[in-house]
Structure formats: structure tokens, C-alpha cells
C-alpha positions as CSV (number, residue, x, y, z in Angstrom):
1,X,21.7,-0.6,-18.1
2,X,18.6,1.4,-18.4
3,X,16.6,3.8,-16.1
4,X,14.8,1.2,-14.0
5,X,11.9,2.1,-11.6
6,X,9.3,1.2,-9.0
7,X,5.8,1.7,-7.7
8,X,4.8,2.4,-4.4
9,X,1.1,1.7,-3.2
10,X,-0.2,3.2,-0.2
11,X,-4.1,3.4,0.6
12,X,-5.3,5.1,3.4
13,X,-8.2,5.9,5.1
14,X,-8.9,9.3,2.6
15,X,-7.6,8.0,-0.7
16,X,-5.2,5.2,-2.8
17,X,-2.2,6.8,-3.8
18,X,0.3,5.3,-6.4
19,X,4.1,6.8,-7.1
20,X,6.1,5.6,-9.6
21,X,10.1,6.7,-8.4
22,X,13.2,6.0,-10.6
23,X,16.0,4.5,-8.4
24,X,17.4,8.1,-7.3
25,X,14.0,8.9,-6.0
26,X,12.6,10.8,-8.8
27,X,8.9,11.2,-8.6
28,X,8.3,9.9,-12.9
29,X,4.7,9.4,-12.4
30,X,1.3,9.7,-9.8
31,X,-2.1,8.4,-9.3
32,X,-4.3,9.3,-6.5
33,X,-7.9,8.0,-6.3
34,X,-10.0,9.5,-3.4
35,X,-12.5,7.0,-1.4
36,X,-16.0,6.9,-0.8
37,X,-17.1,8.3,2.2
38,X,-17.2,5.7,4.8
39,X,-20.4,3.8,5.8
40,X,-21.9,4.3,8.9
41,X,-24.6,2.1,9.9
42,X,-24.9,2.7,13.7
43,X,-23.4,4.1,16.6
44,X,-19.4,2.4,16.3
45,X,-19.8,0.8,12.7
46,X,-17.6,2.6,10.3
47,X,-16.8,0.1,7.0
48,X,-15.6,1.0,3.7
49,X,-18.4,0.5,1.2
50,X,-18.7,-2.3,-1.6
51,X,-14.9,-2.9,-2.4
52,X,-14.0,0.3,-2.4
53,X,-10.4,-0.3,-1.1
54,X,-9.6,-2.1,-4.3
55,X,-11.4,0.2,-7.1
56,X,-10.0,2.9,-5.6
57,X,-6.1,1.0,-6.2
58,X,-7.4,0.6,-9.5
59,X,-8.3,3.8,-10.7
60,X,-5.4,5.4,-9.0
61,X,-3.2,2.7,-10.7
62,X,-4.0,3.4,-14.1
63,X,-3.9,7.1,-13.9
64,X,0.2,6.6,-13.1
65,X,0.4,4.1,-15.6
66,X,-1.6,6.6,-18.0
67,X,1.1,9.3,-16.5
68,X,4.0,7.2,-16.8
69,X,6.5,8.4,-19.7
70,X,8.6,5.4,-19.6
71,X,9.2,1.5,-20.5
72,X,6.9,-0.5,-18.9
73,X,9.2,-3.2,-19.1
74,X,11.8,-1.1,-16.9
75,X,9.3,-0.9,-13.7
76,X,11.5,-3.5,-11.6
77,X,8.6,-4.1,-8.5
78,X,5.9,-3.0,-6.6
79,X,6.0,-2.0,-2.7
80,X,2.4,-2.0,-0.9
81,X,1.3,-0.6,2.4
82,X,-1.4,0.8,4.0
83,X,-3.3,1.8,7.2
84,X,-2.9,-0.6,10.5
85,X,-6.1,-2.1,12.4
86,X,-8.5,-2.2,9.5
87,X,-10.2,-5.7,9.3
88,X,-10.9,-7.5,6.1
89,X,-12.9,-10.8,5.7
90,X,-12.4,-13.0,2.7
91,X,-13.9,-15.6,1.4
92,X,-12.4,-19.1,0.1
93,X,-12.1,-17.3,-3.3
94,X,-9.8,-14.4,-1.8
95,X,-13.4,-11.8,-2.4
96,X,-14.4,-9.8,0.7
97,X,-17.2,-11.3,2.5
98,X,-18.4,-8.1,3.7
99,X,-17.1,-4.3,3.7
100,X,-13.6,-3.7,5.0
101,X,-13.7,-2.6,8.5
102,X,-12.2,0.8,9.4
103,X,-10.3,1.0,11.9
104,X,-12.4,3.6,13.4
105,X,-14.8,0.8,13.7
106,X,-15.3,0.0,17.4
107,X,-15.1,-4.1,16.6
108,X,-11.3,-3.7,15.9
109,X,-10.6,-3.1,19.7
110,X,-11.7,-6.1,20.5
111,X,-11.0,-9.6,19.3
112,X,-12.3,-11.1,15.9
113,X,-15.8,-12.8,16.1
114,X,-17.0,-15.1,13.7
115,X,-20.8,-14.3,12.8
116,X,-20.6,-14.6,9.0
117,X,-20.1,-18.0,7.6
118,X,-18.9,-16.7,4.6
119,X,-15.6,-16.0,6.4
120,X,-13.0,-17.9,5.5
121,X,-9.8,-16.2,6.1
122,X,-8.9,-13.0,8.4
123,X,-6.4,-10.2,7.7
124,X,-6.0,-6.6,7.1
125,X,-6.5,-4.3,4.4
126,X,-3.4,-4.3,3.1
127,X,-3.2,-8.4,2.8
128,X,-6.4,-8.3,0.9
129,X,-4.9,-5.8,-1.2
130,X,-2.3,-7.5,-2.1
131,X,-4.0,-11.1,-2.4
132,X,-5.8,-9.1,-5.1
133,X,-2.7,-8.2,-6.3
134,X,-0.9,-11.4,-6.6
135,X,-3.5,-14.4,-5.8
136,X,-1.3,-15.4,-2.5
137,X,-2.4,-15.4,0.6
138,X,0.3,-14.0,2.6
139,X,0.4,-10.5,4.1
140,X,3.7,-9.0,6.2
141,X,3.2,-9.9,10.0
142,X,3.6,-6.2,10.6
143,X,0.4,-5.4,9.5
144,X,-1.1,-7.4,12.4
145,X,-1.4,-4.3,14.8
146,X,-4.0,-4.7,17.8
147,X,-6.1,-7.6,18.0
148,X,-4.0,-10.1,16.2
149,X,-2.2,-13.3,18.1
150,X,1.2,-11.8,17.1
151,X,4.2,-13.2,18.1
152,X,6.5,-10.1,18.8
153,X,9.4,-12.2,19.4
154,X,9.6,-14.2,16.3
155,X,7.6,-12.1,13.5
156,X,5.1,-14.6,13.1
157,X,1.7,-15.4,14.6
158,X,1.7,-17.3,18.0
159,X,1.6,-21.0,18.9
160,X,0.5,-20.1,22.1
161,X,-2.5,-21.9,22.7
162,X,-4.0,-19.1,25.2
163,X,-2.9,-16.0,22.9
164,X,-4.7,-18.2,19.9
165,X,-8.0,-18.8,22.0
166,X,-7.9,-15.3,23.4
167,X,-7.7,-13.5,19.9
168,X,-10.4,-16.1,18.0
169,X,-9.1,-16.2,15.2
170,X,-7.8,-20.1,14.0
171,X,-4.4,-20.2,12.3
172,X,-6.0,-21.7,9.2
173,X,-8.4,-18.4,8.9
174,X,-5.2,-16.1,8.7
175,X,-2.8,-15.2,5.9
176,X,0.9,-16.7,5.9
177,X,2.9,-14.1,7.8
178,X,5.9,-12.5,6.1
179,X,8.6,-9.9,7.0
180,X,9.4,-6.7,5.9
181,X,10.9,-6.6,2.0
182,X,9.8,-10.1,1.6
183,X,8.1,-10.7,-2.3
184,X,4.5,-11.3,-1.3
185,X,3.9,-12.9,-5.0
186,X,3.7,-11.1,-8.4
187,X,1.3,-9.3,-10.2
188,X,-1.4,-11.8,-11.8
189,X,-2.9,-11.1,-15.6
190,X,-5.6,-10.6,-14.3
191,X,-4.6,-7.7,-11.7
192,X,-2.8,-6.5,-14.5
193,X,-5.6,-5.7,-16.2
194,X,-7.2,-4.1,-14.0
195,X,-4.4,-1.6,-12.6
196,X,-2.4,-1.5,-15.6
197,X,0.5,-3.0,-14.2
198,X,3.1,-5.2,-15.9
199,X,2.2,-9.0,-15.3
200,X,4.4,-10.6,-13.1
201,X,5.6,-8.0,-11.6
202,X,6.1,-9.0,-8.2
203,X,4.7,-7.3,-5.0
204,X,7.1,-6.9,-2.1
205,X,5.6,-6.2,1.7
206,X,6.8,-2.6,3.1
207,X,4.7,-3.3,6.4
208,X,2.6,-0.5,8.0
209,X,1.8,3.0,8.0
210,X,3.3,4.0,11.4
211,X,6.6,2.0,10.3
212,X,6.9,3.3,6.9
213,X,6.3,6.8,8.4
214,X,9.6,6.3,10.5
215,X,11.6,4.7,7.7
216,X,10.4,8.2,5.5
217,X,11.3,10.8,7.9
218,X,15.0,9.1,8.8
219,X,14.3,6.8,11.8
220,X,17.4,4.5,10.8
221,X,19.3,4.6,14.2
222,X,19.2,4.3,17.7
223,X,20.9,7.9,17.9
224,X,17.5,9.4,16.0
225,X,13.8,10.0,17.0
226,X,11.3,11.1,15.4
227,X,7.6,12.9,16.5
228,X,4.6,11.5,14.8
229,X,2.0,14.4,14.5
230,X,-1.0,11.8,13.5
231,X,-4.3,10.7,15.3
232,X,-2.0,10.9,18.1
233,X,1.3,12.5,18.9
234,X,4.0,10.1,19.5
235,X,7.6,10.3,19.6
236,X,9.3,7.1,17.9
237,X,12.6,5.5,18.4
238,X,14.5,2.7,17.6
239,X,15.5,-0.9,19.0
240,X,16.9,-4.6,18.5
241,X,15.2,-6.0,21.4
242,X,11.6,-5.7,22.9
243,X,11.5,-3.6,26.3
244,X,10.9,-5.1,29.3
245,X,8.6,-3.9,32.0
246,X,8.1,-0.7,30.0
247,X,5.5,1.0,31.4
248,X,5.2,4.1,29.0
249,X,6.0,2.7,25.9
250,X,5.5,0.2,22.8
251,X,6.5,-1.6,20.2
252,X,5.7,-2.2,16.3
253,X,7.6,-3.7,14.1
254,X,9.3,-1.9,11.6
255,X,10.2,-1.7,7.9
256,X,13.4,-3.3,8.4
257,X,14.1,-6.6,9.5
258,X,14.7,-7.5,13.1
259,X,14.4,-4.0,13.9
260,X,11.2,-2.6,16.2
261,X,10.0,0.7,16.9
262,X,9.1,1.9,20.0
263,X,6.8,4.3,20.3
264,X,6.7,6.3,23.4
265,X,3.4,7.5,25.1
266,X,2.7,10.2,27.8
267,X,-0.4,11.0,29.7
268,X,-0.2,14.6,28.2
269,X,-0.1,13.2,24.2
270,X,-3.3,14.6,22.9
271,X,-5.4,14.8,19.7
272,X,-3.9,17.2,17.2
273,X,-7.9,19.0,17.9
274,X,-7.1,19.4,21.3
275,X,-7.0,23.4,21.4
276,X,-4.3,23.7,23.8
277,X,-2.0,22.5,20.9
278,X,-2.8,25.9,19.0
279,X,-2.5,27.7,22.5
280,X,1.1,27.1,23.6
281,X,3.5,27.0,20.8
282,X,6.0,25.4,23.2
283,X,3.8,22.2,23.6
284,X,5.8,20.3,21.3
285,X,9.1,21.0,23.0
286,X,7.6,19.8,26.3
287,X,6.5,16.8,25.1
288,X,9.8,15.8,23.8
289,X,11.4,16.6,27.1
290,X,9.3,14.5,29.0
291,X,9.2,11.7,26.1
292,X,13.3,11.5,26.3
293,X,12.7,11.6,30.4
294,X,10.5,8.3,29.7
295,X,13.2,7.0,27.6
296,X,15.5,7.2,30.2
297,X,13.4,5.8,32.7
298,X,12.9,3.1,30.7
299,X,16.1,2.1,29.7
């Protein structure tokens, strides 16, 4: 058997980036493709411009395709992920029906709203991405971050008839809800044209950002944490089971199946521009102190 490889996709909120790994890891090929700056209409409206999100894949796509020494033949699947939150509405066709929503944008803290009758279906950026990709509409349910009618419990969106009302969004308007590692579709001939893929290749969900970010830096245990220096500091543990009552803490779902991350959250987490971060080099040692004391308390 022959060198096989894969292609990981990850598009942010700066740029698309594209890897190409063998099966040991082995970087054999990179694309990176930096957005447009985002569009600011008013006061709490931040959108990515035109379709932006997907030109960008594209470009970066066919630079590590250009880059790619190898057999096309011998790329084996595609993993996509990308940054929580963001917003994207389609229409019936699968096209955006307006920009993609940052999630800087002030309308993803609260719940959906249906103002343009174009709008057919709901999801995030990542699940248009890949409906792009493959011509499915499913995206993984991990992706759902914030105001989505989630089902933690199950990993699929609510039949609550309250959560559904409160979040605005009908079940027909949003994607079919997948897990973590599950084949989303495959890679269309048309998509494959555009991002120089193989066709058919298929696309398999690797969930979000702050999950995939665990999974990279060796969050595989319950005996492991791990600090998040992001937006926000966090420190990030694992679980089998929601918490209850937890009162300084929550939960994502993670890049592995049945498994959550909790991510634990103190009053004295600040921005990584707070100054006081640059002041006391011990700040980071006192956070994970009092984040393990929270951890107790809520076990």
C-alpha cells in the first residue's frame, strides 16, 4: 500500500487555511488564503463580504493542490472546521442569501430572526462550507454554539417545543445535525473544480474550533487540561456526562464522540489586551489554581 493522505480545512476569522498531512503527520503540502476585511455597516454589524468565506477555501485550496507533490488519487478524505457562532443564511439553492455573519456581529447573541424572505435554511459557516463542498445539507451539531436549539444531551437539535419557539429557528430551516467524524457527503464535480480537489472525495465533520483546539494540544483524558489563550482565557477539561448545577463552568461538545468539554470560567479570565496580563508574569499560574479550585467545587 501506498503513501495515502488527507486534507484539513479550517477557515477562520483572518484567513482559509488548507494542510495536506500524510498519515504520520507529515505536513506534504499548504494553502493559506487571507480574507477581506470584514464589513462594517453600523455600530454591531460585522459580516463577511460577498462570499468571501468560500473564495477564500478556494484559492487556498488550489494553492495546496498546486503545492502537492503527490498522487491525487492517494488523498483518502477531507476534514473541515471552522470558527463557532458565525451565522450563515442560505437559500433553497444552498447560495448565501446575504453575507455570512461574524460572530463579532451583535445579532449572534441573540436568537435568529427571520427578516429576509430569501432565507431558507439556517446554519453556520462551516455547514455552508461544506454544503458547498458536497451539495448536502448537513453540518456536525457541534457547530451549533450559542443561539441554536441544541440538544446537549442527545447531539441533535431539540424537540422541545419551548427551546424550538425560544431560539426561532423551525427545524425545517436547519441543516441535518451530525456527530463528530461522521462523512458529511463527498466532494461534488463541481466543487472539484473549483478547489482542485479529487471528485468524490468525501468530507468528514471535525466540529468546532474550541474542540479541535483541545483535541490538538492533547486534551484526550480526564487526567489532562489544557489553557486556551484565545478571545478569552479558559482552562478546558474533559467529561462523559454534562455537569449539574455547575455554576462556573460549561460545556461544548467535542471532537470525539460522546465526549464534552468543559470549559471552566472565572470572574478574573480576561482579554489577552487586558495589560495586567503583561504586568504579572504569575497571572497564568493563578488562574490555574483557582480554575482547578472551581473544578473541585464542582465536582
Amino acid at each position: 500500500m501506498g503513501q495515502k493522505y488527507i486534507v484539513g480545512i479550517d477557515v477562520g476569522s483572518q484567513s482559509a487555511k488548507i494542510l495536506i498531512y500524510d498519515l504520520k503527520g507529515n505536513i506534504a503540502a499548504r494553502g493559506r488564503k487571507k480574507l477581506a476585511p470584514m464589513h462594517l455597516a453600523e455600530p454591531g454589524i460585522v459580516e463577511h463580504p460577498d462570499d468571501d468565506l468560500w473564495d477564500s477555501l478556494c484559492e487556498a485550496s488550489r494553492r495546496a493542490m498546486k503545492e502537492f507533490q503527490g498522487d491525487k488519487k492517494d488523498i483518502i478524505g477531507v476534514g473541515i472546521g471552522g470558527i463557532r457562532c458565525c451565522r450563515a443564511l442560505l437559500k433553497r439553492d444552498g447560495t448565501l442569501a446575504q453575507p455570512v455573519i461574524s460572530w463579532m456581529d451583535a445579532r449572534t447573541a441573540h436568537p435568529y430572526e427571520h427578516t429576509n424572505p430569501e432565507t431558507a435554511y439556517v446554519t453556520s459557516s462551516t455547514g455552508y462550507l461544506s454544503s458547498r463542498l458536497t451539495g448536502e445539507r448537513k453540518d456536525c451539531i457541534g457547530n451549533a454554539f450559542g443561539e441554536w436549539p441544541v440538544d446537549l444531551e442527545t447531539w441533535n437539535w431539540s424537540e422541545n417545543e419551548e427551546i424550538i419557539k425560544r431560539y426561532q429557528i423551525p427545524r425545517e430551516m436547519l441543516f441535518e445535525a451530525v456527530g463528530p467524524g461522521e462523512i458529511l457527503g463527498y466532494v461534488t464535480s463541481w466543487a472539484a473544480k473549483e478547489t482542485g480537489f479529487p471528485e468524490g472525495l468525501p468530507v468528514v465533520s471535525t466540529t468546532n474550533d474550541k474542540a479541535a483546539e483541545g483535541l490538538g494540544a492533547g486534551l484526550v483524558n480526564e487526567d489532562t487540561a489544557v489553557i486556551s489563550l484565545g478571545t478569552y482565557i479558559t482552562l478546558m477539561i474533559q467529561g462523559k456526562t454534562l455537569p449539574k448545577d455547575a455554576k462556573a463552568l460549561w460545556a461544548i461538545i467535542s471532537s470525539v464522540p460522546g465526549i464534552y468539554i468543559l470549559g471552566i470560567f472565572s470572574p478574573d479570565f480576561i482579554r489577552l489586551s487586558d495589560p495586567y496580563l503583561k504586568k504579572s508574569p504569575t497571572f497564568l499560574q493563578k488562574t490555574l489554581d483557582k480554575s482547578l479550585k472551581i473544578c473541585g467545587e464542582a465536582d
